[in-house]
C-alpha positions as CSV (number, residue, x, y, z in Angstrom):
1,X,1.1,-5.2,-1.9
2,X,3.9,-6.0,0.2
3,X,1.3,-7.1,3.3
4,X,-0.4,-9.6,0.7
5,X,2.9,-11.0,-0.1
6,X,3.6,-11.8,3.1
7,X,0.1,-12.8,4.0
8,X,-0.3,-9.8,7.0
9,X,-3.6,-10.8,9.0
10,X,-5.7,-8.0,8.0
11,X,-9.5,-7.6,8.6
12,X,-11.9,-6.6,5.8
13,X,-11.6,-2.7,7.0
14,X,-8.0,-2.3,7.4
15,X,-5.4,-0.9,5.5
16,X,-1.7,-2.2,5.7
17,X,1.4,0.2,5.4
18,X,4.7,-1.1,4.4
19,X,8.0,0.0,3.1
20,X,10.4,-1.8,0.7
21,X,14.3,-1.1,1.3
22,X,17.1,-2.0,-1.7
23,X,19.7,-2.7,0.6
24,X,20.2,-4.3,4.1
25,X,21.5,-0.7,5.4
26,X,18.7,0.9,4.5
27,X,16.7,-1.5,6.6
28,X,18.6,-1.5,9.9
29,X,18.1,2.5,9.3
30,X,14.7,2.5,8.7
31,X,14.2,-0.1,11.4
32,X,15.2,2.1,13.7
């Protein structure tokens, strides 16, 4: 859902993985 929000160029047979975060910490951790 998240991809097809932000319109990920994805071919017919792929799937896209995402993750949502709350806050902006959470990003910069997950982020790495």
């Amino acid at each position: 859902m998240i991809a097809h929000l932000f319109n990920a160029p994805l071919e017919e047979n792929e799937a896209a993985v995402g993750v949502g975060t709350v806050g902006s910490s959470e990003a910069i951790m997950l982020a790495g």
